[in-house]
C-alpha positions as CSV (number, residue, x, y, z in Angstrom):
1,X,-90.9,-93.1,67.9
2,X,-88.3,-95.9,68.9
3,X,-87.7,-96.0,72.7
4,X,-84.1,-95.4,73.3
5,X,-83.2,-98.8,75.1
6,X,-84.8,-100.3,71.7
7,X,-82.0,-102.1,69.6
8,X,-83.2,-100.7,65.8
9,X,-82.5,-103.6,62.6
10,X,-82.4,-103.1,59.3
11,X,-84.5,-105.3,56.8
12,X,-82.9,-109.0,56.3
13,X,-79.9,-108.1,58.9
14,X,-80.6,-111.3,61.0
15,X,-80.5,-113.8,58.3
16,X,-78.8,-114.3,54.8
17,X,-80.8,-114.8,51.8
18,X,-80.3,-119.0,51.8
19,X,-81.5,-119.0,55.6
20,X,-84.5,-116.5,54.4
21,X,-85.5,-118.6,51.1
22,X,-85.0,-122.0,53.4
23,X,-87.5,-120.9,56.4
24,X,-90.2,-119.8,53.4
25,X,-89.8,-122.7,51.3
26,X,-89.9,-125.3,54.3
27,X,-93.1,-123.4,55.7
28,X,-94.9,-123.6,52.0
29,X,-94.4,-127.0,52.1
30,X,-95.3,-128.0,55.4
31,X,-97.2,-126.0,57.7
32,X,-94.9,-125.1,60.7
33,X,-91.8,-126.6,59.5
34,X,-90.2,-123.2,59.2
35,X,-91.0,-121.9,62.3
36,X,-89.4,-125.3,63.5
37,X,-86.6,-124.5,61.4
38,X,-86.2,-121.3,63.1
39,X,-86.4,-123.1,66.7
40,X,-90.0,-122.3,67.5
41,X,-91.1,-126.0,67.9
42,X,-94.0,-125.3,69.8
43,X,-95.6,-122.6,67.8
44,X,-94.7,-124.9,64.7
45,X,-96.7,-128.1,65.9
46,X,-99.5,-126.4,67.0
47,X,-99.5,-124.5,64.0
48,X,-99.3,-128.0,61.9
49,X,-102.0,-129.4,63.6
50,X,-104.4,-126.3,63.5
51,X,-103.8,-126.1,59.5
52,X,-104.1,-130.1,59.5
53,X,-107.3,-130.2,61.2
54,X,-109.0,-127.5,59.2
55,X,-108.4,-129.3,56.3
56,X,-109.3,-132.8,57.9
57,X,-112.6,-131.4,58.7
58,X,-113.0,-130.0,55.4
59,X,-112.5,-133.0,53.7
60,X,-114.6,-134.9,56.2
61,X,-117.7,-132.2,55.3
62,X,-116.5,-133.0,51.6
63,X,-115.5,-129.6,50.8
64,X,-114.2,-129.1,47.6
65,X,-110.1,-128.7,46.8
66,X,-110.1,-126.1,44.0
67,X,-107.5,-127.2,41.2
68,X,-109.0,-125.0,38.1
69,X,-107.2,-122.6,36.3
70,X,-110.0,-121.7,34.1
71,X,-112.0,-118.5,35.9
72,X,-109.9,-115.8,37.6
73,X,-111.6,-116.7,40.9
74,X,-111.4,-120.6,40.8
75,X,-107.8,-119.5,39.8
76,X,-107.8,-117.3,43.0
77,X,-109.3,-120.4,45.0
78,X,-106.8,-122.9,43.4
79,X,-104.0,-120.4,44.8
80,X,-105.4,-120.4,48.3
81,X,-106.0,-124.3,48.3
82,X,-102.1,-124.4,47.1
83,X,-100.7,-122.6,49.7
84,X,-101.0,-125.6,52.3
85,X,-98.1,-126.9,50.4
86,X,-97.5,-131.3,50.4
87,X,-101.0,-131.6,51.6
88,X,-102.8,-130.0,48.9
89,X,-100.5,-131.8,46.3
90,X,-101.1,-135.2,48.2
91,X,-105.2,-135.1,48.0
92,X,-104.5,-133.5,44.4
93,X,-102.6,-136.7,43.5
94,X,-105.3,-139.2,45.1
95,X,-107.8,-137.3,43.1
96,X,-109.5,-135.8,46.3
97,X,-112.3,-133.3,44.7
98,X,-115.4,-133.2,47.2
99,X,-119.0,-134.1,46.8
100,X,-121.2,-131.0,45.8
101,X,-124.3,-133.2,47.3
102,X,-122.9,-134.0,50.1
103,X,-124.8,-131.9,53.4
104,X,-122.1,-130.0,54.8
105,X,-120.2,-129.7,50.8
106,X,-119.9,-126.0,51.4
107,X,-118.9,-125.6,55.3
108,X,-116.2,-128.2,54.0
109,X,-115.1,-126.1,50.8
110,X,-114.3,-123.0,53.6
111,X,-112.2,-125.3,55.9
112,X,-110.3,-126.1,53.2
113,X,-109.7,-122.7,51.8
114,X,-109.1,-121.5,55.3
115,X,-106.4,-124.0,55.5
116,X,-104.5,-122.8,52.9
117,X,-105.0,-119.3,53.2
118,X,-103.9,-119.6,57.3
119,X,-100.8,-121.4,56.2
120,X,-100.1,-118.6,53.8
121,X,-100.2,-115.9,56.6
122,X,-97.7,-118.6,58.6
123,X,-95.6,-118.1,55.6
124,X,-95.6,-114.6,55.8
125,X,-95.0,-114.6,59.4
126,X,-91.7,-117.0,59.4
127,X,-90.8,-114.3,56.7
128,X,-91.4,-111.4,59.0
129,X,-89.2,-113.9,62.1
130,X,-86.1,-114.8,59.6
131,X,-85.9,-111.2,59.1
132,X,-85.7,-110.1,62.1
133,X,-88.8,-107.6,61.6
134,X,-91.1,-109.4,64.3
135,X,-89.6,-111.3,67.8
């Protein structure tokens, strides 16, 4: 039950539908650039740099970056990897793929993934902001 000082929103009432797709698309792309968009600067940059250093450790344990389509869960993987946005299409294009000999190959492979899967659940958190549904 809502306390009665408590201001109660509707869904999307803070924020039109360009602002909303804007915020989403910007945070895909690069972690913490829509919750800079949004004026969170702080929570954005540290937000950059904590998905930016999970993948630089990943790739320095020479983790694999999934780009497979073929299996469901390689697809699955792919998806994850994807979801840091410009950095996953930047070590895509300079054929970044990981050494399976390599010591810490698999620690590396679940920085990675936990690098794009943390920046999708900062995508669904600037979603929850732009609408108003979280402070």
């Amino acid at each position: 039950m809502d306390s009665p000082n408590r201001e109660v929103r509707s869904p999307a009432s803070s924020a039109s539908t360009a602002t909303i797709t804007l915020a989403v698309v910007l945070a895909w792309l690069v972690p913490g650039a829509g919750h800079v968009y949004l004026g969170r600067r702080a929570r954005g940059i540290a937000f950059f740099a904590i998905v930016l250093v999970s993948l630089a450790l990943g790739c320095a344990l020479d983790g694999e970056l999934y780009r497979d389509l073929d299996q469901p869960l390689q697809m699955l993987a792919t998806l994850a990897c994807a979801g840091m946005g410009v950095p996953y299409f930047l070590l895509f294009a300079l054929g970044y793929g990981g050494d399976v000999d390599a010591a810490g190959y698999e620690y590396g492979k679940a920085f990675i993934l936990t690098a794009g899967l943390m920046n999708i659940l900062l995508i669904l958190d600037v979603w929850d902001v732009v609408r108003g549904e979280k402070e």
